[in-house]
N, C-alpha and C positions, 0 to 999 in steps of 0.2 A: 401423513402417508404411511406413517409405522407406528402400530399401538402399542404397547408395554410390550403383550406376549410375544410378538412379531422380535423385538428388540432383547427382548432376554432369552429365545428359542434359539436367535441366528436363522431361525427356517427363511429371512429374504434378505441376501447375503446385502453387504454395501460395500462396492467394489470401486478401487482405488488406485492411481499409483503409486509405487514405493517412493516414502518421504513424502507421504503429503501430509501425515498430522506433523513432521517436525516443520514442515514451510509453511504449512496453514497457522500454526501455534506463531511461527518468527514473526510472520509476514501482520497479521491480522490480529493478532494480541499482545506479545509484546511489545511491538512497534503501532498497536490499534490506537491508542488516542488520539496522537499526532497525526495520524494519519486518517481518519475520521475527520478532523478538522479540515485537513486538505485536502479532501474530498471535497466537500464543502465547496470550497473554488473549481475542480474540476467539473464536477455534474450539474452545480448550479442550483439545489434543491430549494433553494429559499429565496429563486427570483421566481417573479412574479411570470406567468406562461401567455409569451404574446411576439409580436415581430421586434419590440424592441427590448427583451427582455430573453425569457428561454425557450430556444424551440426544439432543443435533441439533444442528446448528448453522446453522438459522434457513431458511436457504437449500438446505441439503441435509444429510445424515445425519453427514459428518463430512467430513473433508481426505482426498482422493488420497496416497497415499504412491508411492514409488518414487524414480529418477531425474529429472529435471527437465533442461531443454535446451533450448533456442529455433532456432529454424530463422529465416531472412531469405524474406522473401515474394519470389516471384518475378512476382507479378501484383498491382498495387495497383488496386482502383475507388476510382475518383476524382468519381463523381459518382449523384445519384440518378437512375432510370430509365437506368444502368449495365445491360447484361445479359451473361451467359456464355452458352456451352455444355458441363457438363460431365458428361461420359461419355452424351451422348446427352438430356440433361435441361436445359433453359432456366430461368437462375435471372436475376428480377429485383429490383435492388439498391434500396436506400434508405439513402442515408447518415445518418447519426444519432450528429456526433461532441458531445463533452463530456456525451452524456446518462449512463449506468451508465461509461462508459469514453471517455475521451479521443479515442482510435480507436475507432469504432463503427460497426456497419452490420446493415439489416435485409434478407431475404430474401423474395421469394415463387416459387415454385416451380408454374405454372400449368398443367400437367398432371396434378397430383394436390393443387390449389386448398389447397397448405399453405404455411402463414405462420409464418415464424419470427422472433420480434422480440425474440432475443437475449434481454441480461438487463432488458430496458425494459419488460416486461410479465409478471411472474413473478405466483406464489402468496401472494405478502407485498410488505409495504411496504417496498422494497431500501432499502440506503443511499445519503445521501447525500453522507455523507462516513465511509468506515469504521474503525472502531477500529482497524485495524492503519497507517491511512494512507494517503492519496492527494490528488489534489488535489480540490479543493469541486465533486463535480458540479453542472450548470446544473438546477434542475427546473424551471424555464419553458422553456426549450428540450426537455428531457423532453418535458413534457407536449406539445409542436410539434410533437414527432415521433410521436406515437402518435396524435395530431389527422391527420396527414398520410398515418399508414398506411391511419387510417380511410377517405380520400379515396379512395386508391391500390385498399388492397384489399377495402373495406368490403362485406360482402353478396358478397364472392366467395367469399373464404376459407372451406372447410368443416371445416380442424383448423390448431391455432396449437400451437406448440411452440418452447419457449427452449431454455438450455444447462443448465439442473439443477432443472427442474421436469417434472411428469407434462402429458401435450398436453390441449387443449379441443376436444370435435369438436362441431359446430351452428356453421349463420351464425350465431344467433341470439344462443348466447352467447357465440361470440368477439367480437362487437360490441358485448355489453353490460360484458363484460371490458375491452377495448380502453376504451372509453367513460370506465369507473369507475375504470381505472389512468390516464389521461388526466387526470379530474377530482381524483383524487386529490394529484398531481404538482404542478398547478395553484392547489389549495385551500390546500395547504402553502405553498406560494410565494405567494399572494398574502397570504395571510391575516395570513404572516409579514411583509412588508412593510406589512401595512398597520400592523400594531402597531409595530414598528419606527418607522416617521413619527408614529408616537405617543409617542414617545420610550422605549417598553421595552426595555431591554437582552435577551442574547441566553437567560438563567437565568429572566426575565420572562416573556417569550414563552413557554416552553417549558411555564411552573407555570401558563399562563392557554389558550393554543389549546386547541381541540375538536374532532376530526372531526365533520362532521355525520353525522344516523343512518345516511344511505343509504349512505354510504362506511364508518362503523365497525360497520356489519351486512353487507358485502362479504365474505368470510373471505380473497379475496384483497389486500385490503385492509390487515389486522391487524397488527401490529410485531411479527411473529414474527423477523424479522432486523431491517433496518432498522428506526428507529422514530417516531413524528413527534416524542417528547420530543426527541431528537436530532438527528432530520433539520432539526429546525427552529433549531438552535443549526448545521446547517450553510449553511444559507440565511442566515443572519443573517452568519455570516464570512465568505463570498463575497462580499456585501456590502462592509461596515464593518471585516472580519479580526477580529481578538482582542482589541482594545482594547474595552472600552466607553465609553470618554470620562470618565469617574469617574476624574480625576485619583489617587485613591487605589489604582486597579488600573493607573497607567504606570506604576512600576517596582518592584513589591513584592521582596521581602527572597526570596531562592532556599527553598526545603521546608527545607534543614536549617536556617537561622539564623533563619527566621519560628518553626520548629516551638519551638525554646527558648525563644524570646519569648514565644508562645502558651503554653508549659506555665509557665514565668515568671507571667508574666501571671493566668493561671488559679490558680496557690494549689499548684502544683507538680502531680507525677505520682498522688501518692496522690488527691488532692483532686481531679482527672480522673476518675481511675478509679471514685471514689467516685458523682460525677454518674452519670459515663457508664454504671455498673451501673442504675441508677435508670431513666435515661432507656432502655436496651434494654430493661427492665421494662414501660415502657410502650410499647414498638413504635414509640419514635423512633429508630430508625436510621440514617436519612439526618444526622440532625445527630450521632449518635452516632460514626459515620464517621468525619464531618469531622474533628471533636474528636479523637477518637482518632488517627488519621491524624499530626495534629501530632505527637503524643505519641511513635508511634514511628520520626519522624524527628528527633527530638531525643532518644530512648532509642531505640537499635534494638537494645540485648538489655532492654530491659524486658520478661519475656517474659508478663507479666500482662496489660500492654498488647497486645501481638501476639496473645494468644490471645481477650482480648475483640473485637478488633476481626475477627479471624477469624471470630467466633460472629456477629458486627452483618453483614460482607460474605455470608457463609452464608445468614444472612435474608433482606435484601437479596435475592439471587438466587433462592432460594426462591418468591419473590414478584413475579420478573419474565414476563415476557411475552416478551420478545424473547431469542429464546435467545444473542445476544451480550452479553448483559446479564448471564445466566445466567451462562455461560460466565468474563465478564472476572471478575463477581465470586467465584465460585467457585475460580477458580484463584489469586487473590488470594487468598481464604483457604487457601488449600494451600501458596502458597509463606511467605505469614507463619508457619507452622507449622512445616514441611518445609525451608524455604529453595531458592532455586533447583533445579530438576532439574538430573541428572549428564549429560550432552549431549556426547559427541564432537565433538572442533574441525568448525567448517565445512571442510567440502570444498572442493577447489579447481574454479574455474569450468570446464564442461565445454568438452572440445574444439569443440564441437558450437555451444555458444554464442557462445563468442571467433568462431568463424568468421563467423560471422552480424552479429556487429557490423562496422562499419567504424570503417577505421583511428583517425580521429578521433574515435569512441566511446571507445576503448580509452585514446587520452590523456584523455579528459573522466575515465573511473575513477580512472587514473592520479592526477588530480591533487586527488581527494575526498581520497585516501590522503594525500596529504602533510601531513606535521606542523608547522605554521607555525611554530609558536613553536620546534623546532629548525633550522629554516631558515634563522635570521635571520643577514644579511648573509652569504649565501652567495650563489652566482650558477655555473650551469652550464650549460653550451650545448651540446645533443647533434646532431649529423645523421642522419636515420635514411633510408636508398632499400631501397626492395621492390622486388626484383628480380621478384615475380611480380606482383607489381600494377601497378608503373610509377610509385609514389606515391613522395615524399618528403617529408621533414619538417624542421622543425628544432625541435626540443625545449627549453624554457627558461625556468630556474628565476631567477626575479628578484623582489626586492621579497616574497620567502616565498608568491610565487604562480605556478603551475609551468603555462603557455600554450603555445602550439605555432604555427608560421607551415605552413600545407601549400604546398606545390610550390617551395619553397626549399631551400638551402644553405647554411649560415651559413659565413662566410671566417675566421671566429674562434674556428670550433668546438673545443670540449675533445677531440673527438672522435668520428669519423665510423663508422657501419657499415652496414652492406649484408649484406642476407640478404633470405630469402623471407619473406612475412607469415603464412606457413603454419609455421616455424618459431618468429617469434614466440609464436605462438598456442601451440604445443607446451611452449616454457619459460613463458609463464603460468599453461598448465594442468598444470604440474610433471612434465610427460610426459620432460625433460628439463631440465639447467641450463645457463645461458649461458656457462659455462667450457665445458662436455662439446660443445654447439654449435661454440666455437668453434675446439675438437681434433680435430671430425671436420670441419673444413670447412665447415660450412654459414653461418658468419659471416667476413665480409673486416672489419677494423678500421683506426684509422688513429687516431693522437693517441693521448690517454692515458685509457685504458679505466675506468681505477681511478674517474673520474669517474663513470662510471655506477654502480657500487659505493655512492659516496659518494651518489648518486642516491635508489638503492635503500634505502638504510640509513635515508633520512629517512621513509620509509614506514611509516605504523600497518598493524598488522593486527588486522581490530577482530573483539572478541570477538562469540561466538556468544549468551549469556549476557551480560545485566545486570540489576541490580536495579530492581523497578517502584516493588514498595508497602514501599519500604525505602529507605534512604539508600544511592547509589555507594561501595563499598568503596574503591576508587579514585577519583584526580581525573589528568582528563585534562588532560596538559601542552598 
């Protein structure tokens, strides 16, 4: 959509709201692996497309494939009743952060009395905290912001339109839309605090709230993605976090050494198995799960236990409603089965992205990578000047925690370099390596280089692939 020139003129701005490169960077790179992975269970990409298998994913019909890349905004709004002009069209803003996204913002567009209110107003009940991860969105603040579009644009708007849902045209019922995703947002949130002050924990909550009718006869209402079994366990951790205060849940035993206890405990594997045919007999599943669950994190080639609990997650999903539900349990029964899908390494980050971060993004990744526990009692001080930026740095690994000073020089440095930041970026995204840079010139060095080497070397590189509904084949040092 933007060639080179377009991109180094600014002549077609990319417009943003404030804090979306630090939540885009948090959300989706430093926390991206992991959460890449569990994606995976959410959308379902690797089941096969059929009635027993994948058929939506809640929010929309399936994941975008291709390249991926992030651009740097070069226009932030910073405030509501913000306005542009672009390409001749008057857009005015409403900000709307922590509600679907950290960075957030609403649109009206009063020339053709259309309203876009992102993903704060969709076909379903979005999430409010999703299975693949993110931080606990606000739904009282939600609900504030759709309370305030009403204000803004109420009885103007004659078509409303998000980012992966079909449009509403009628005042009449984008305001009763607006209205019932408002009250919905609201209902959850409070409903869920109020049981909360009533002492229910967040698995409580969840087996006790009810929508009322008008909102669970809504269809944009329904837990086709989000769900309120769930949303309401995210309301509850935003809150109070993961603890429930039950002493017995601060510091339970890790999945594989509870799981033996538990098959222990229980009269061994057979004596599991034995129950647990019995209870999938009668259509208890959910505890069926559970049980089983243990079993084959304490046998993970018991393959009698992997294949029943594959048949109890199968069901389970069969009988959900929200197609991430669907979705995570289904492909849990696929990989207990199957095992991990075959997945080519992750790809190196694009040129396109590196550029877009700033400098101090780049050491924040940096130092997710480093390996503590092989760090220990090391100590390395790097100098780094961008000769195109005007930036410097000093780089430094102490105490197994790798920090940076910007617009310094350290006097004791191991070793100093100077290049362009455009260079940088070219040997992270393996376009080139730092030796080959530094044979054609494009790096000036100083001290003893081999440090950075010894740097680098303490680096994970963390796989694309791990185990969910299975024990780690590996343990991370």
């Amino acid at each position: 959509m933007l060639d080179e020139d377009a991109l180094a003129t600014g002549r077609v701005p990319i417009i943003a709201p404030n804090l979306f490169m630090e939540h885009a960077v948090s959300e989706n790179i430093i926390a991206g692996p992991a959460m890449l992975r569990r994606a995976q269970y959410q959308f379902g990409p690797f089941l096969a497309k059929g009635v027993r298998g994948h058929v939506d994913c809640g929010l929309g019909k399936t994941m975008a494939a291709g390249a991926v890349a992030l651009l740097r905004p070069t226009d932030l709004i910073m405030a509501t009743g913000d306005k542009r002009i672009i390409d001749g069209v008057e857009f005015e803003f409403q900000m709307a952060p922590n509600s679907e996204a950290p960075a957030e913002m609403h649109f009206f567009l009063p020339r053709y009395k259309l309203l876009n209110l992102a993903e704060n107003c969709t076909h379903n009940f979005h999430n409010l905290l999703p299975f693949r991860g993110a931080d606990v969105r606000d739904a009282l603040a939600w609900s504030k912001y759709l309370g305030e579009a009403l204000q803004l644009w109420g009885g103007k708007a004659e078509a409303i339109c998000g980012q992966h849902h079909w449009p509403v045209w009628g005042r009449e019922r984008i305001d009763t839309m607006i209205r019932e995703q408002r009250d919905l947002y609201k209902f959850a949130h409070d409903q869920t605090i109020r049981l909360m002050n009533h002492g229910l924990n967040a698995a409580e909550i969840a087996e006790t709230i009810q929508l009322p009718k008008s909102l669970e006869g809504a269809w944009h209402g329904r837990g086709y993605y989000g769900h309120v079994r769930h949303n309401v366990k995210a309301i509850y951790q935003k809150y109070l976090g993961w603890y429930d205060a039950n002493p017995v849940n601060l510091d339970p035993l890790p999945p594989v050494a509870s799981g033996k206890k538990y098959v222990e405990y229980m009269g061994g594997a057979d004596a599991i198995l034995a129950r647990a045919r019995a209870d999938f007999d009668k259509g208890e599943f959910r505890f069926v799960a559970q049980a089983l669950g243990h079993l084959v994190f304490a046998e993970p080639d018991n393959q009698a236990a992997r294949a029943l609990l594959a048949d109890t997650l199968e069901q389970l999903g069969y009988a959900a409603e929200s197609s991430t539900w669907r979705n995570a349990y289904l492909f849990g029964a696929q990989e207990l089965r199957q095992g991990m899908p075959k997945t080519p390494p992750r790809p190196p980050m694009p040129r396109e992205t590196l550029a877009a971060l700033r400098t101090e993004q780049l050491w924040d990744v940096l130092g997710i990578r480093l390996n503590g526990p092989k760090a220990e009692g090391k100590r390395i001080v790097l100098n780094w000047s961008f000769s195109d930026t005007g930036e410097t740095f000093v780089l430094n690994l102490e105490n197994c925690a790798l920090t940076y000073t910007e617009g310094a020089q350290a006097e004791n440095a191991d070793a100093s370099f100077t290049l362009a930041r455009a260079t940088l970026d070219e040997v992270i995204a393996k376009l080139t390596s730092f030796p080959e840079a530094v044979a054609g010139g494009k790096v000036k060095l100083a001290g003893n280089p081999m440090k950075l080497a010894e740097l680098m070397g303490l680096m994970d590189e963390f796989p694309r692939m791990f185990e969910i509904v299975a024990p780690k084949r590996a343990v991370v040092g």
